[in-house]
C-alpha positions, -999 to 999 in steps of 0.1 A, spaced: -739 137 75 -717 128 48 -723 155 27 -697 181 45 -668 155 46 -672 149 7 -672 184 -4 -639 196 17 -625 160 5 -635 170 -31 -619 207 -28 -587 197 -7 -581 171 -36 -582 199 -63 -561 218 -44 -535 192 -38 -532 182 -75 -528 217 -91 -505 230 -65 -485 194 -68 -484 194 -103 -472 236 -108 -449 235 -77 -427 204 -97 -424 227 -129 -416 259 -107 -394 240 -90 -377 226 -126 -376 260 -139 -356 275 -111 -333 250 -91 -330 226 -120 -348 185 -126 -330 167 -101 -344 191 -70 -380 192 -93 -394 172 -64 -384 187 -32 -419 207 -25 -437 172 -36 -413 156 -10 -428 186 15 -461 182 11 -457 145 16 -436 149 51 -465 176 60 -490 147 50 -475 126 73 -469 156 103 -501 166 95 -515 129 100 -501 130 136 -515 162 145 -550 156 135 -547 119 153 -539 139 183 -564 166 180 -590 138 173 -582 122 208 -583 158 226 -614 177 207 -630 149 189 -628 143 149 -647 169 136 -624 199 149 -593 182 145 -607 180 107 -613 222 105 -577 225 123 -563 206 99 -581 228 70 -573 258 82 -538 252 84 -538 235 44 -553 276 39 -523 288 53 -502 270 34 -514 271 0 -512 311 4 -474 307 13 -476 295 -24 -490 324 -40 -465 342 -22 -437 322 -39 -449 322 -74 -455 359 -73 -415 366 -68 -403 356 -28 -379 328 -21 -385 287 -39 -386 283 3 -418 298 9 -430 272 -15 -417 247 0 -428 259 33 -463 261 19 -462 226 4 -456 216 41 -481 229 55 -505 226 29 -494 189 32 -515 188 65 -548 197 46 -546 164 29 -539 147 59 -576 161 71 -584 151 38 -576 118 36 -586 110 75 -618 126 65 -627 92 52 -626 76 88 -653 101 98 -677 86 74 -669 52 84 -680 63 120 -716 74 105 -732 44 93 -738 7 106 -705 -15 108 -717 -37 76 -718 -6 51 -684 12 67 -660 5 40 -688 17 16 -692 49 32 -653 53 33 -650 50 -4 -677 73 -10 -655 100 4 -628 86 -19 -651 84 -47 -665 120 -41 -628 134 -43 -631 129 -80 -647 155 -91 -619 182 -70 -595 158 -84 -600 151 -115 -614 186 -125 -590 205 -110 -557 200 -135 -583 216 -164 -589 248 -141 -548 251 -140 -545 271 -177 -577 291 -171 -562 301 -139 -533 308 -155 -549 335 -178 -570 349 -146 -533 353 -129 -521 370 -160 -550 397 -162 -546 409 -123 -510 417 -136 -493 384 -116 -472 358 -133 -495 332 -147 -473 304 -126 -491 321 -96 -526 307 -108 -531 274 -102 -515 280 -62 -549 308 -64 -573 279 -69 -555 263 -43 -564 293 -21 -599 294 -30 -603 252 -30 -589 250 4 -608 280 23 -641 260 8 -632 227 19 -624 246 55 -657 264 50 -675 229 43 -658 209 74 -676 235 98 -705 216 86 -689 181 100 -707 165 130 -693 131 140 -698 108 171 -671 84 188 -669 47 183 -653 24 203 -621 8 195 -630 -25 174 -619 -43 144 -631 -37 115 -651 -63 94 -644 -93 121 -666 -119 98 -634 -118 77 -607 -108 106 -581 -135 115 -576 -151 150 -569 -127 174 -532 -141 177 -527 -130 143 -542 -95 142 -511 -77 146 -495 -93 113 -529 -85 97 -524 -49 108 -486 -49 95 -497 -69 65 -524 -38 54 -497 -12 62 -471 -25 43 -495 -30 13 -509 9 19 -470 22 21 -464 -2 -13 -494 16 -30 -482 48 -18 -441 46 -26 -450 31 -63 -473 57 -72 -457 87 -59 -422 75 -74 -441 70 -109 -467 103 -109 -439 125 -95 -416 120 -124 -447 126 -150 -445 166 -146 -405 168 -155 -416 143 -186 -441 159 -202 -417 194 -195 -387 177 -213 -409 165 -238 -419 200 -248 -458 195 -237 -481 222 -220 -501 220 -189 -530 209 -216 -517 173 -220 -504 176 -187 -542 178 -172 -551 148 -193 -524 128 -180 -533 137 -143 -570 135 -149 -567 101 -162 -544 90 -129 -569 105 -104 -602 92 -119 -580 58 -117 -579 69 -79 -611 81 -69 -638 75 -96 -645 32 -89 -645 40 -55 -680 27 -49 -675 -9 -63 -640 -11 -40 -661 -3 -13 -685 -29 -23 -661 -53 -30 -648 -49 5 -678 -52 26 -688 -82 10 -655 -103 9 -633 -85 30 -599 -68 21 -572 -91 17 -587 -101 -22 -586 -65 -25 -557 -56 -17 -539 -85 -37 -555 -72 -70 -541 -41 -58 -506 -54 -56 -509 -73 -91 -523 -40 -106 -491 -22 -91 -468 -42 -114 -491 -39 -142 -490 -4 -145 -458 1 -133 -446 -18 -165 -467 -2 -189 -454 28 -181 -422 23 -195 -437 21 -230 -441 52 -248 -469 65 -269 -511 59 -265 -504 34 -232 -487 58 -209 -514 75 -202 -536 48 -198 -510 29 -177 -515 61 -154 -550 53 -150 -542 17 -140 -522 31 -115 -543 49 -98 -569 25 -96 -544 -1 -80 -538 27 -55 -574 26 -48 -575 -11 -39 -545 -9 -18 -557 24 0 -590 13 6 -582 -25 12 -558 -16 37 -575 10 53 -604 -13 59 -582 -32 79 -575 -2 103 -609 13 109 -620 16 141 -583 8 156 -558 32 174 -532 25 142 -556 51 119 -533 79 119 -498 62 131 -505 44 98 -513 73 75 -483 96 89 -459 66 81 -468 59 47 -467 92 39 -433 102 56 -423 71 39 -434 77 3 -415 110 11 -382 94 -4 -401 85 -35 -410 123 -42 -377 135 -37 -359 107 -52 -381 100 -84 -372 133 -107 -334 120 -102 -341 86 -107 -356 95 -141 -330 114 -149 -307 87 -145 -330 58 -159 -362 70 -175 -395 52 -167 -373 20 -167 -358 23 -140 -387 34 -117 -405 2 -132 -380 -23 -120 -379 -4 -88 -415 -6 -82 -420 -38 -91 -390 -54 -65 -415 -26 -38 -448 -46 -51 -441 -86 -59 -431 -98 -20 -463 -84 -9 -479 -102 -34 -465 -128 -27 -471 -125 13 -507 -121 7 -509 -152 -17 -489 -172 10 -516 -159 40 -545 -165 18 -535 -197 8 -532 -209 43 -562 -197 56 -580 -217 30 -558 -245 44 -572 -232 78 -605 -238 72 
């Protein structure tokens, strides 16, 4: 039943990106830029906690309670943000963030549990539908933030208080939907093994995907966390804001389907190199101003995808699932807190030249490995 795990997927993602998005300009507004991303940087560490807990509650009650434990705490969380925006201390927020952080970590682990439901062939498939079906909560959910705002304004609260509402609302349905879940247990195997290495080799193949999921992850948080405090010091409203985010997460989510195609049928290292390569790309494009920043966004996202997905692919049906997860997302972690400061010191410049020295020697690892396995054969 894939159904459930897409819709909680779909809300948790809409819930994640307008309480991402509002907690940054909050955060601006009261402690100043250069500590802008601190509650990002919180909801990444709780990603990564949150990754851990929901590997060991998968272990002890089985995937599809550790997936409702791990909603019902994002609930939790994302009311500790209401709380903040309504008056209390910038700490509840960030307390929130944390613990809201461990929603997505169900979220995103979600993905796994579709992988389990279908024959080994179509698994990568049915993990990107999950990714592809977090579009809609994704990408739809930055154009609720100013209605919400003007809902939060007529019950008498400030209007900053909105968008954390619809996180409320998104992540009590996506806990709602995962009671729906019903998984079964595969044994440990690796994923794809027409395309899998030697076995003396599968532990590099293993490091290999995680270092290209924690690239993915470090360039596109340190580039989409400094977008917020840009389009602020720019003068823009959360209007263009939207846009901008909308066009980064259908990047993300929306070619999901042909990723997961693309996968099953040649495997994941080609994958995840043209994820590397579009890393750079967009990372450089950002740096120009004008009518390519936003589509440079959109590029990002979409090299995400193929890095996410690719390496991802390589973990399925291993023990590394949510080790992996919990350390690219406590790694990333610097990139949230670091990236507002970074821009203020250097602009879009100087996160390009960053991400790009993060991106091109995994590029050039996975060219080196491809190219001898094509020696290999």
């Amino acid at each position: 039943m894939l159904l459930p795990v897409v819709l909680a997927a779909a809300l948790m993602n809409a819930a994640m990106v307008a309480a991402s998005a509002v907690s940054t300009i909050l955060t601006a507004d009261e402690l100043g830029s250069s500590l802008a991303g601190v509650p990002n940087t919180a909801g990444v560490l709780g990603t990564a906690a949150g990754a851990i807990a929901v590997g060991r509650w998968t272990t002890r009650l089985g995937r599809a309670h550790a997936l409702r434990l791990g909603y019902g705490v994002g609930v939790a969380g994302a009311a500790l943000t209401v709380v903040a925006a309504v008056g209390a201390p910038v700490g509840l927020l960030v307390a929130g963030m944390f613990l809201l952080g461990a929603g997505n970590a169900a979220s995103l682990l979600s993905r796994y549990a579709a992988g389990e439901a279908v024959p080994e062939a179509r698994r990568a498939s049915a993990m990107s539908a999950v990714v592809w079906a977090s579009t809609a909560g994704a990408a739809g959910g930055p154009f609720l933030m100013a209605p919400s705002q003007s809902f939060a304004s007529w019950l008498g609260l400030p209007a900053v208080a909105g968008p954390f509402m619809l996180a409320v609302a998104a992540v009590f349905g996506a806990l709602v939907a995962s009671t729906y879940i019903r998984t079964v247990h595969i044994a440990e195997q690796p994923a794809h093994p027409q395309h899998e290495e030697p076995a003396g080799s599968r532990r590099t193949s293993v490091l290999l995907a995680a270092g290209v999921m924690v690239a993915g992850h470090l360039v596109m948080v340190a580039l989409m966390s400094a977008v917020p405090v840009h389009t602020h010091n720019h003068g823009e409203g959360l209007g263009l804001l939207g846009v901008m985010l909308s066009a980064h997460t259908l990047g993300m989510f929306a070619l999901s389907p042909l990723t997961g195609w693309w996968i099953d049928r040649t495997g994941p290292r080609p994958v995840m190199l043209t994820g590397l390569l579009l890393l750079v790309v967009a990372a450089v494009l950002t740096t120009q101003s004008g009518p390519a920043f936003t589509p440079a966004l959109f590029l990002l996202g979409y090299a995400w995808n193929l890095c996410y997905l690719g390496g991802s692919a390589r973990l399925l049906g291993t023990r590394f699932e949510s080790k992996v997860e919990s350390s690219i997302w406590a790694i990333s972690a610097l990139a949230a807190a670091t990236s507002p400061w970074l821009y203020t010191l250097g602009g879009y410049l100087l996160l390009a030249v960053i991400s790009c020295v993060l991106a091109v020697p995994l590029l050039l690892l996975v060219l080196r490995r491809t190219a001898l396995r094509v020696t290999q054969r």
